[in-house]
C-alpha positions in Angstrom: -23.5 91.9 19.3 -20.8 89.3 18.1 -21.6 87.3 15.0 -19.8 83.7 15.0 -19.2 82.1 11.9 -21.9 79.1 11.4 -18.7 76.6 12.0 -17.3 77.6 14.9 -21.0 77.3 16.5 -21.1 73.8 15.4 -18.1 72.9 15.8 -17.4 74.7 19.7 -19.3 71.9 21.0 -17.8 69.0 20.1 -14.1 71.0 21.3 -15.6 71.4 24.5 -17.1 67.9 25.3 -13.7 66.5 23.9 -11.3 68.6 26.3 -13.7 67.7 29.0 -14.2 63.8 28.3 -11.9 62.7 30.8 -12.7 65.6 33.7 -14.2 68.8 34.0 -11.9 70.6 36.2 -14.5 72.3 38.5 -16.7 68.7 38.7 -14.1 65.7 37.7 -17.5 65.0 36.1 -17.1 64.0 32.0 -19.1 65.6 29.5 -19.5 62.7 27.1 -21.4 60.7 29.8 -23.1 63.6 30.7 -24.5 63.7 27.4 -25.7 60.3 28.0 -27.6 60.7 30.8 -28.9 63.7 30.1 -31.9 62.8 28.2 -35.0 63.2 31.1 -33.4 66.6 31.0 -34.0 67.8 27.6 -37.7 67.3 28.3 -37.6 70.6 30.2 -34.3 72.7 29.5 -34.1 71.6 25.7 -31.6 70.2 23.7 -28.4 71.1 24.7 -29.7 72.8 27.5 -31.4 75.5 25.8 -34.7 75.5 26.7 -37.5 76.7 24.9 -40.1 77.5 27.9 -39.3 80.9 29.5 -40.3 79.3 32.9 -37.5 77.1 32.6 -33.6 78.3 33.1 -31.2 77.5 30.4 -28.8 75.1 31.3 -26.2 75.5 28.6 -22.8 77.1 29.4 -24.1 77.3 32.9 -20.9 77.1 35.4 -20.2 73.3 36.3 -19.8 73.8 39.9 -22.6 75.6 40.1 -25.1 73.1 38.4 -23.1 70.5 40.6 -24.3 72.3 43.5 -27.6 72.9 42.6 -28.3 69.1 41.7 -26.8 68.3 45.3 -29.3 70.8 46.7 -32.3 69.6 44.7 -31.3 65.3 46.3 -31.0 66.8 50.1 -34.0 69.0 49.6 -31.7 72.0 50.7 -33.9 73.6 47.8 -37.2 72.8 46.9 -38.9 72.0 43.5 -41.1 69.1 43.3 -39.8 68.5 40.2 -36.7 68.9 40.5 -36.6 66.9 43.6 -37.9 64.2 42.7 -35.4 64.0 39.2 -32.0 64.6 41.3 -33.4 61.9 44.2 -32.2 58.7 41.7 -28.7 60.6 40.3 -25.1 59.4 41.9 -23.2 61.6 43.2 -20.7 60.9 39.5 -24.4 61.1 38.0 -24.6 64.9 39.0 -20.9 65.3 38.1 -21.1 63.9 34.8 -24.5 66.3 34.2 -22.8 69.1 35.1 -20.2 68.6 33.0 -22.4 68.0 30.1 -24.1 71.5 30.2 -21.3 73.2 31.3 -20.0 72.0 27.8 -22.7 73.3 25.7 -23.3 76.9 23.8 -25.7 79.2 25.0 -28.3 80.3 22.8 -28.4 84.1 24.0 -31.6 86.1 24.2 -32.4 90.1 22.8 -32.9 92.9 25.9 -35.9 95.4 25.3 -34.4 98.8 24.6 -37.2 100.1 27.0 -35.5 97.9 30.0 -31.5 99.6 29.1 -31.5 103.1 31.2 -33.3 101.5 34.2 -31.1 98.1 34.3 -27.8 99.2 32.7 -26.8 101.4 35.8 -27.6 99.0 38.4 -26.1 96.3 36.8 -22.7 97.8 35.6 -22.7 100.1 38.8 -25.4 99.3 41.1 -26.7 102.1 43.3 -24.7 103.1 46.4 -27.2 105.6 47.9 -29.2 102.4 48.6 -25.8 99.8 49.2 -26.9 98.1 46.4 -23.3 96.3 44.4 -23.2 96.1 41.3 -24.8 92.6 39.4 -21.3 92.8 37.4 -19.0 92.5 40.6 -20.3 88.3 40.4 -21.9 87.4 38.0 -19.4 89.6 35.3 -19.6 92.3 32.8 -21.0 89.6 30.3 -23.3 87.9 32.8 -20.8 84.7 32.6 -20.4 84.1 35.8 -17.7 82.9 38.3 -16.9 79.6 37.9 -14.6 78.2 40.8 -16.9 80.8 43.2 -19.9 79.0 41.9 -21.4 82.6 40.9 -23.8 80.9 37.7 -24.1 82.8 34.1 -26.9 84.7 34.0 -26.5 86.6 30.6 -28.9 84.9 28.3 -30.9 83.8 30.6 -34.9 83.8 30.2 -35.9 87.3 31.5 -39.1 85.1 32.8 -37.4 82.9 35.0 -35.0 85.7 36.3 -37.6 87.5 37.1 -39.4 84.6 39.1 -36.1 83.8 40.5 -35.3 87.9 41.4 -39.0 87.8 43.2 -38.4 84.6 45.1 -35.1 86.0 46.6 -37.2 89.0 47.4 -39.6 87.1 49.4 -36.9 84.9 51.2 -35.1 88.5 52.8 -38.1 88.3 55.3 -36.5 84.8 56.4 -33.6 84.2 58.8 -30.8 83.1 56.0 -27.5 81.4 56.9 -24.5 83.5 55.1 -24.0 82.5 51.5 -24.8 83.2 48.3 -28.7 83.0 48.9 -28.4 85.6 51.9 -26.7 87.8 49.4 -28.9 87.8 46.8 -32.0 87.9 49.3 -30.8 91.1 50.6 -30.0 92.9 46.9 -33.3 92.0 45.5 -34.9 93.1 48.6 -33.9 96.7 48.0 -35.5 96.2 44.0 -39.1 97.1 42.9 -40.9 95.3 40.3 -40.2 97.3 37.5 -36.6 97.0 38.3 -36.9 93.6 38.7 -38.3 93.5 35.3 -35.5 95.9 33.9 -33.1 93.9 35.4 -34.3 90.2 33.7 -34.5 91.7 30.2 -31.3 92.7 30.2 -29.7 90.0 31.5 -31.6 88.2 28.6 -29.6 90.1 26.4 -26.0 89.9 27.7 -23.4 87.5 26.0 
């Protein structure tokens, strides 16, 4: 693991926020009135986007296109959390950009893989499993679990193992469903092919990547 000096953790922030104050490039959304509106958010996904409730995804360092695009799908119901619904319903469109921004801006807080998950999940995540045409996790969402941010492809290493493995089990159960092509389709039909143990394997060790 990479150690990072106590002032480049404190200090990364406020670079971030400042080279993104007048536009994030992905959103034309700005960080520093992100951080303004931001605070009904907190109340779930923690300061900075770092929630502390494994049920709940970290937002921090999470691609801005892709939290743009969630937000959007959260106000037209394309997906469906009560919560979540009924939060994105009052935001602006410049509301969801500026949001975006914000915890695109912010350091991750990573998480610690169980050594018991590694020889199950590192194979099907660096190489995925061919015999069964599964791809590799690393071919999107990146050797680090980073992401893609102009595909919209989110971070996913440090993410709660709990929530990915909620997340992993919903796709699972959507594969049964008539999909349009996209990125849900996709991951529908990969975590159709896993079991729960993989499933498991798979969310602790994303946990871990950074």
């Amino acid at each position: 693991m990479k150690h990072v000096l106590l002032a480049a953790v404190l200090c990364a922030p406020f670079a971030a926020m400042a080279a993104e104050a007048n536009g994030n490039p992905f959103t034309q959304g700005s960080a520093e009135a992100g951080a303004a509106k931001a605070t009904a958010c907190v109340a779930c996904h923690g300061p900075g986007g770092n929630s502390a409730n494994p049920e709940w995804p970290k937002l921090a360092g999470q691609g801005a296109r892709y939290l743009y695009d969630q937000l959007n799908w959260f106000k037209n119901g394309q997906r469906v959390n009560p919560l979540m619904n009924a939060q994105a319903a009052a935001l602006s469109d410049q509301d969801m950009r500026d949001l975006a921004a914000y915890f695109a801006a912010q350091p991750f807080v990573p998480g610690v893989a169980s050594e018991a998950a590694i020889p199950v999940a590192q194979k099907l995540y660096r190489s995925g499993d061919a015999a069964r045409g599964l791809p590799a996790c690393a071919a999107c969402h990146g050797p680090s679990g980073a992401g893609v941010v102009p595909s919209g492809y989110p971070r996913i290493g440090g993410q709660h193992a709990k929530y990915v493995g909620n997340v992993l089990r919903v796709f699972r159960t959507e594969s049964a469903k008539p999909l349009p092509d996209g990125n849900l389709k996709t991951m529908a039909a990969v975590a159709a092919k896993l079991s729960d143990a993989e499933i498991d394997a798979l969310a602790s060790y994303v946990n871990g990547l950074q």
